[in-house]
N, C-alpha and C positions, 0 to 999 in steps of 0.2 A: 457632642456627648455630654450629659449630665450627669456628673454626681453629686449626692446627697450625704455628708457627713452629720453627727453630731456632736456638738462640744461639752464635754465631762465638767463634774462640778471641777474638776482642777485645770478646766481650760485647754485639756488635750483633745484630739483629732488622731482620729485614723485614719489615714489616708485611703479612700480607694486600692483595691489590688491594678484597676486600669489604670489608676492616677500613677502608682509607684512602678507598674512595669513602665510607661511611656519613658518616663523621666530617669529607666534604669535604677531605680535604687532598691537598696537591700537592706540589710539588718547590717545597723551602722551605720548608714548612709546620710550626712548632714547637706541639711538643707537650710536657705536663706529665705525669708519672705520680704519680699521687694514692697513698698508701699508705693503706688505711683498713680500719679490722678486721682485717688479714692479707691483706688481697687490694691487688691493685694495679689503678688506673683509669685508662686514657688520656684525656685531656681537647684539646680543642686550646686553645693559650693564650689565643687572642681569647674563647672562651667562659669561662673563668677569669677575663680579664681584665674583661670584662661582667658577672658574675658580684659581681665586689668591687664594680664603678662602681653596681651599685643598692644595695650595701648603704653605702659610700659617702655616696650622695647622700638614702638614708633619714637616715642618720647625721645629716648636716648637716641635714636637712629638721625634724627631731625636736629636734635640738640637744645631740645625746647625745656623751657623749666618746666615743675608741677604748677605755674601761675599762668603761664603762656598758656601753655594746654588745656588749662581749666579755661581760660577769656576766649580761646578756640571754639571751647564745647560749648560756651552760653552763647556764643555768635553765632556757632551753627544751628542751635535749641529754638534760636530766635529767629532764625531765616527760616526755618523750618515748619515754625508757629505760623509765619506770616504766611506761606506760601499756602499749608491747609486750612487755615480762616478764608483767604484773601476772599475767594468763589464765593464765600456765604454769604457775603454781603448782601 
């Protein structure tokens, strides 16, 4: 599906009514925009926010510091990289 917004001279969006019903949100509803590759991701923040609370509570579950976990996720970022290039060779 395609939608088409427009940006106000003060740099605001209106969301789509299909963009805000998918994503469930209402009046009040805070949303994050994700920058990632060049593209930009709407999220809303309870799912961000639920999102860190499992990695979180693996953390602590494993007993790993915030440095372990992070050398974790760039090791897995980076097997991950390799495994989707490798083919295009």
């Amino acid at each position: 599906m395609v939608n088409v917004a427009t940006v106000t001279s003060k740099g605001q969006v209106t969301l789509p009514a299909s963009v805000r019903k998918r994503l469930g949100l209402r009046r009040g509803s805070r949303i994050v925009f994700l920058e990632v590759g060049g593209k930009v991701q709407v999220v809303r923040e309870e799912e961000l926010e639920e999102m860190f609370a499992v990695f979180d509570r693996l953390r602590r579950e494993t007993r790993l510091t915030r440095a372990q976990l992070r050398a974790y996720v760039r090791e897995a970022k980076a097997r991950l990289w390799k495994r989707h290039y490798a083919d295009r060779r």
